[in-house]
N, C-alpha and C positions, 0 to 999 in steps of 0.2 A: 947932387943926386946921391954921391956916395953918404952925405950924413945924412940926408931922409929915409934910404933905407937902412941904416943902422937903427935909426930912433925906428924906425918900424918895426923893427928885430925885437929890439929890446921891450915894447910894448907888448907884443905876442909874447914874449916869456913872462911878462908879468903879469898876464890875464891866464896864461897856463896856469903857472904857479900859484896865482888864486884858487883858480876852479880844483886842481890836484884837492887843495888845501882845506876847501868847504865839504869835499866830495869825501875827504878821509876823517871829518868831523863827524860825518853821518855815522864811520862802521865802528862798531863798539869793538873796546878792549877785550881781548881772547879772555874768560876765565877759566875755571879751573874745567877739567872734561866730566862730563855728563856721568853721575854711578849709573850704572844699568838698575833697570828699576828688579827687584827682589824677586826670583819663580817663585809663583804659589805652589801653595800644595793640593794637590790633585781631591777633588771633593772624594772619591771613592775612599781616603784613606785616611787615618786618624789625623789631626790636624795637628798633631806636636809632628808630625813625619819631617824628615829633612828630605827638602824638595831636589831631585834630580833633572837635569838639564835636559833637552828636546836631542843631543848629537849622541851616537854612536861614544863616541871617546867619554862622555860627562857617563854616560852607564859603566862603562867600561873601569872608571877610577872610582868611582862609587862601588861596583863591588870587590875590588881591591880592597878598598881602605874599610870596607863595613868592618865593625868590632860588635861586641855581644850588646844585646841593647839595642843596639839601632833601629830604625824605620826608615827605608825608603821610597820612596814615593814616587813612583815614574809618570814624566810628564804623559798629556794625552796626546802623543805623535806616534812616529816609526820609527826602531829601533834596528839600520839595517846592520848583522855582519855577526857572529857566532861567538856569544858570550859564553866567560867562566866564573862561576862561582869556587873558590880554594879556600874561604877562609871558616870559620865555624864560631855561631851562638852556643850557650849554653842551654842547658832543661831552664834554669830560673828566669837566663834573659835568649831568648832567641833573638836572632835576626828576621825581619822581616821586610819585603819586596811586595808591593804592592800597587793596583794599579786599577784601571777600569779598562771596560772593551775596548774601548778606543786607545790604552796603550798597548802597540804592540812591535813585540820582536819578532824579526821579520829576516832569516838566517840568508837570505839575497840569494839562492837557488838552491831547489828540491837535488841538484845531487849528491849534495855532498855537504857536510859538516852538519852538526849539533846549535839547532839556535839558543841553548839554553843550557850548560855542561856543569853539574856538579860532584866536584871531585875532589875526595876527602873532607867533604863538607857536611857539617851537622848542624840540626839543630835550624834551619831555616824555615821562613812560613812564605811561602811563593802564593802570592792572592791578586785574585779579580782582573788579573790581566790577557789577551793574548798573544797566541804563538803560533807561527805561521811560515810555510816556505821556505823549510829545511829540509836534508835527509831523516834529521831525525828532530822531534820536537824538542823533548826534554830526557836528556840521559842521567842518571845517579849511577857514579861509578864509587863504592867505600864511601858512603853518604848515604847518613842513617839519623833515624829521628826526626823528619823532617814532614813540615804539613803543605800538601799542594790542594790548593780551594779555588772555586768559583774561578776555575781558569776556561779559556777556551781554546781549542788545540784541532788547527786543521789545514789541510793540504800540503800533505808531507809527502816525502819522495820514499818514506819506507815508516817506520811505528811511530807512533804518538808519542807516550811514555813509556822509560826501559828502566827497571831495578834491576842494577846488575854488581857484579865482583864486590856481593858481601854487604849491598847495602840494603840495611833491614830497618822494621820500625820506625816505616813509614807510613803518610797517611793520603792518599788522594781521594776528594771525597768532592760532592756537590760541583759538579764539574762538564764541560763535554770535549767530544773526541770524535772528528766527523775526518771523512777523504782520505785515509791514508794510504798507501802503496801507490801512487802516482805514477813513479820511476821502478821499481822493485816489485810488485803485485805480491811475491810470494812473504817480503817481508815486510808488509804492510797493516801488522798490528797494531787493535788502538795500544793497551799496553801489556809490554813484554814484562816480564818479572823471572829471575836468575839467567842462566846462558843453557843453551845444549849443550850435553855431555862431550858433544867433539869439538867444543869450543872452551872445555874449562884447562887446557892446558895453554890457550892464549891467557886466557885470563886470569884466574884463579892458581898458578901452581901446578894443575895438573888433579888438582881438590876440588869437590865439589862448591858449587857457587852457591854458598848458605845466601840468598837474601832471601831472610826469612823473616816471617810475621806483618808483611807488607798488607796494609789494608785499603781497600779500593769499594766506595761507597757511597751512593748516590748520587751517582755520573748518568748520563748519557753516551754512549758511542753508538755510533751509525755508520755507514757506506764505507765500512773497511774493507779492504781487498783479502783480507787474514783474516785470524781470527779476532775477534772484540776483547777477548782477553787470552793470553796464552801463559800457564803458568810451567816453569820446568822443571826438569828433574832436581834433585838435590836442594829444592827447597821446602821448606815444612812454615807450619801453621799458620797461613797467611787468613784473610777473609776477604771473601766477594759479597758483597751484601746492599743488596737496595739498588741493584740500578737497571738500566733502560739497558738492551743489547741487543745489536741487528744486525744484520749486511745483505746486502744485494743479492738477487739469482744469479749474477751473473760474478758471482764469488767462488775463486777455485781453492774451497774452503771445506773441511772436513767439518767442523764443529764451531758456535759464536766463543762455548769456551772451552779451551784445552786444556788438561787436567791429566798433570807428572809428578807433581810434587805429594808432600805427604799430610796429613791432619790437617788438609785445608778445609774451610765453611766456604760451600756455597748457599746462598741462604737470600730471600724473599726474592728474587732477582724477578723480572721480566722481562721473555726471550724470545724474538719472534725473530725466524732462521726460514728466510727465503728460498735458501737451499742448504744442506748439508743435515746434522744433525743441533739441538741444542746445548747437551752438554756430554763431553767424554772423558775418559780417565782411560790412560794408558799406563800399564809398567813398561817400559822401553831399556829398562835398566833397573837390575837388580836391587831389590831393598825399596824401590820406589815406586810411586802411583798408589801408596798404600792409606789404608783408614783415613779418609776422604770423608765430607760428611756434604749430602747433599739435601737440602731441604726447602721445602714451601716458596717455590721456585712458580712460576707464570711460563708455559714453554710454548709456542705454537712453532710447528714443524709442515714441511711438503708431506704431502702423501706418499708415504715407504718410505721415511725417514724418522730414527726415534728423536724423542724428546732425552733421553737420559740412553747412551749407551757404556759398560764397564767393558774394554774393550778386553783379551785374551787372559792373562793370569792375573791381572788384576781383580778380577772376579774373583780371585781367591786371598786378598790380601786386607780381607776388613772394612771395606767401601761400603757406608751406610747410603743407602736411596731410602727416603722416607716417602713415605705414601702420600704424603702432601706434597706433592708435586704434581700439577694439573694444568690441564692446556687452558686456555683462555675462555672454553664454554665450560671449563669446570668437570670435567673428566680424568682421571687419571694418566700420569703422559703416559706415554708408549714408551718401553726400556725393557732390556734383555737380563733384567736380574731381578729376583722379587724385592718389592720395596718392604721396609718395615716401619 
């Protein structure tokens, strides 16, 4: 008995030992590991673009490393967590960021942080992307020369776009700017352009905040909790030209534009102001709200509100109202200074 079960033993290891044997013939030799196959590049953007990764972090080292020259290309995903742009193109080669509706940056909650931060940075073309669900959309802090296009910019916890400490010779144009003041109602402009006088010794020295020459044109902003555009003191010769401006009745808003700085163009705009006024010019501080030029502007206003108001001493400091400025049936707006 005891060698029938031995030889029993030993048959069962050697019908194992086969089957193991046929069974590991089947599974093929490991090779080498699979390349990930290449990110395209995003149809919205030139096709030499060097294509960017769908994460958080792959944006993040992409605008680190960008150098003059470049294109980026953001994939068509979300972008969540508060990017910095630091580095700068030049005039001959910018840098450019680019994207379609469907990319977007996504700052992961209205109260707090910048989805979008350029600082010290020049000379960039920020295109065809959105941005979304930050405090603030897109801030230029000393970031100048730069073109923002065919962007879309909504539901912020307080302004759209801020030009601020100095950065001038910019361009936002063909663009829109919807929902902002979510969290902050009073500071819920589509865009901001320089700082308030009691805020230039945070930022500026204690000196006024020159972003000047900043150009904003043929945008859309609507259901802002502020104004649609607020320009400040201590900035000069910017231009508003060509676009779409609104905001709700239910907007605790003086005017769609505010109007502090100096030898600014408002110019073919159309402006229909639910409540408040359509456009004003303040001097709030000496030297400024001066020689303003407003012109061939679309304004429709509430009943006993003007179209065009020069608020106190500014009325003495050169502010052209041109006579072509008409409400929507083509009338004359209503303003408290004769036009010319």
């Amino acid at each position: 008995m005891h060698s029938s079960r031995a030889l029993s033993a030993m048959a069962i290891i050697a019908l194992s030992t086969a089957a193991l044997a046929a069974c590991t013939a089947k599974i093929p030799e490991p090779g080498p590991s699979a390349t990930p196959l290449p990110l395209t590049v995003n149809p919205a953007c030139p096709a030499d673009s060097t294509p960017v990764g769908p994460s958080a972090s792959e944006l993040s080292d992409a605008l680190t490393n960008a150098r003059a020259g470049d294109t980026l290309a953001l994939a068509e995903a979300t972008y969540v967590g508060n990017f910095e742009i630091t580095t700068s193109g030049t005039a001959e080669e910018p840098i450019t960021l680019c994207g379609s509706a469907a990319s977007v940056i996504n700052g992961g909650t209205l109260d707090s942080g910048y989805a979008l931060h350029l600082q010290s940075a020049d000379y960039w073309r920020l295109q065809g992307f959105s941005v979304t669900n930050a405090s603030k959309g897109i801030m230029l802090d000393d970031s100048s020369h730069n073109v923002l296009t065919s962007l879309d910019v909504s539901r912020l916890g307080e302004e759209g776009i801020h030009f601020r400490t100095g950065s001038s010779d910019n361009v936002f144009e063909n663009s829109r700017i919807s929902d902002t003041g979510l969290v902050t109602a009073e500071f819920g402009e589509g865009v901001y352009i320089g700082s308030a006088e009691s805020n230039w010794c945070r930022y500026t020295a204690c000196e006024p905040d020159t972003s000047d020459h900043n150009i904003i044109r043929d945008t859309t902003i609507f259901n802002t909790t502020a104004e649609a555009i607020d320009v400040k003191e201590g900035t000069t010769a910017g231009e508003i030209r060509g676009n779409s401006l609104s905001f709700p009745a239910n907007a605790d808003v003086e005017s769609a534009v505010n109007l502090k700085g100096n030898a600014w163009i408002v110019d073919a705009n159309t402006i229909e102001a639910e409540s408040g006024d359509g456009i004003r010019i303040h001097s709030i501080l000496e030297g400024w709200g001066a020689s303003n030029v407003i012109t061939a502007n679309t304004i429709g206003t509430p009943t006993g509100r003007l179209g065009i108001e020069v608020v106190g001493n500014a009325r003495e400091l050169g502010n052209i109202i041109g006579c072509d400025n008409l409400t929507p049936s083509g009338v004359a707006v209503s303003t408290n200074v004769a036009c010319s």
